[in-house]
C-alpha positions in Angstrom: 5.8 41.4 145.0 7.7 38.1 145.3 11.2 37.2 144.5 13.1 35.1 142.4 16.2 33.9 144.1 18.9 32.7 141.0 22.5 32.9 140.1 24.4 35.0 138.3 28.0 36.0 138.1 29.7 39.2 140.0 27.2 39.0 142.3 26.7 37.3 145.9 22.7 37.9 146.0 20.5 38.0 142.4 16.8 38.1 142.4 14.3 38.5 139.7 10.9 40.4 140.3 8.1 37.5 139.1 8.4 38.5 135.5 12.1 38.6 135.2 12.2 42.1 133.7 13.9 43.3 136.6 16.4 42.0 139.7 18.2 43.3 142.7 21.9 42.3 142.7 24.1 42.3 145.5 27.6 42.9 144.8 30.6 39.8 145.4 31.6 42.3 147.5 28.8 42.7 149.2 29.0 46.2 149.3 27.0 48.1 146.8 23.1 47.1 145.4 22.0 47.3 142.1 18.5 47.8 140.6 18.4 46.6 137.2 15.7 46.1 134.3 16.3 43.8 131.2 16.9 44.5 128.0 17.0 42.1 125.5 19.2 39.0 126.9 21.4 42.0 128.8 20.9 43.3 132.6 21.4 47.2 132.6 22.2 48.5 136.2 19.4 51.8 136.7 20.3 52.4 140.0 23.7 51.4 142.4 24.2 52.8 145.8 26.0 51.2 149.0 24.3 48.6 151.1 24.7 50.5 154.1 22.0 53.1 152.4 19.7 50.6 152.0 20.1 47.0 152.3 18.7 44.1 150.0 16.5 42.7 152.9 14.9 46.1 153.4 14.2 46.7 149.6 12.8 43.2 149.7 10.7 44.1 152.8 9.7 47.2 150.9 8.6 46.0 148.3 6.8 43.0 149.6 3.1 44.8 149.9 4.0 46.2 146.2 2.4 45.0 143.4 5.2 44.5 140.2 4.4 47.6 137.8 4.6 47.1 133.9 7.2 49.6 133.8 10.5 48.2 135.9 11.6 51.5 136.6 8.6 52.3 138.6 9.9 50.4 141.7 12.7 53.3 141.7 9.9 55.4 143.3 10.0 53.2 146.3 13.5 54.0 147.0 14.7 55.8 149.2 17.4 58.8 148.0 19.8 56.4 146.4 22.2 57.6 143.4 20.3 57.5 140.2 23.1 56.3 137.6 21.3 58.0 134.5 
């Protein structure tokens, strides 16, 4: 699966799996990740845990050989033990 790179506010690092139904958002900190689908016009955060967990670069590496599911939430399978917020 491929990457959108893009902007968005609070966050240092936001990109968008190919059909923009879901992103990985690195903090302005830079210290915590978020995996999140959209809903609507809205971002909702399914997953947040530290960077030092698991970084950006190697959920992106991760999920490079991955196909992008129909279901966003799949991908959470891929993860290693991180929080789940729900």
């Amino acid at each position: 699966m491929n990457f959108v790179t893009t902007k968005r506010e609070g966050y240092s690092f936001f990109a968008t799996t190919p059909s923009g139904r879901a992103a990985v958002g690195l903090t302005g900190d830079q210290k915590r990740l978020h995996w999140l689908v959209r809903s609507g016009t809205t971002w909702e955060t399914l997953r947040d845990w530290p960077v030092e967990e698991f970084s950006h670069t190697d959920l992106l590496l991760r999920l490079g050989s991955v196909d992008e599911p129909a279901d966003p939430a799949e991908i959470l399978g891929h993860l290693p033990g991180v929080r789940d917020l729900h």
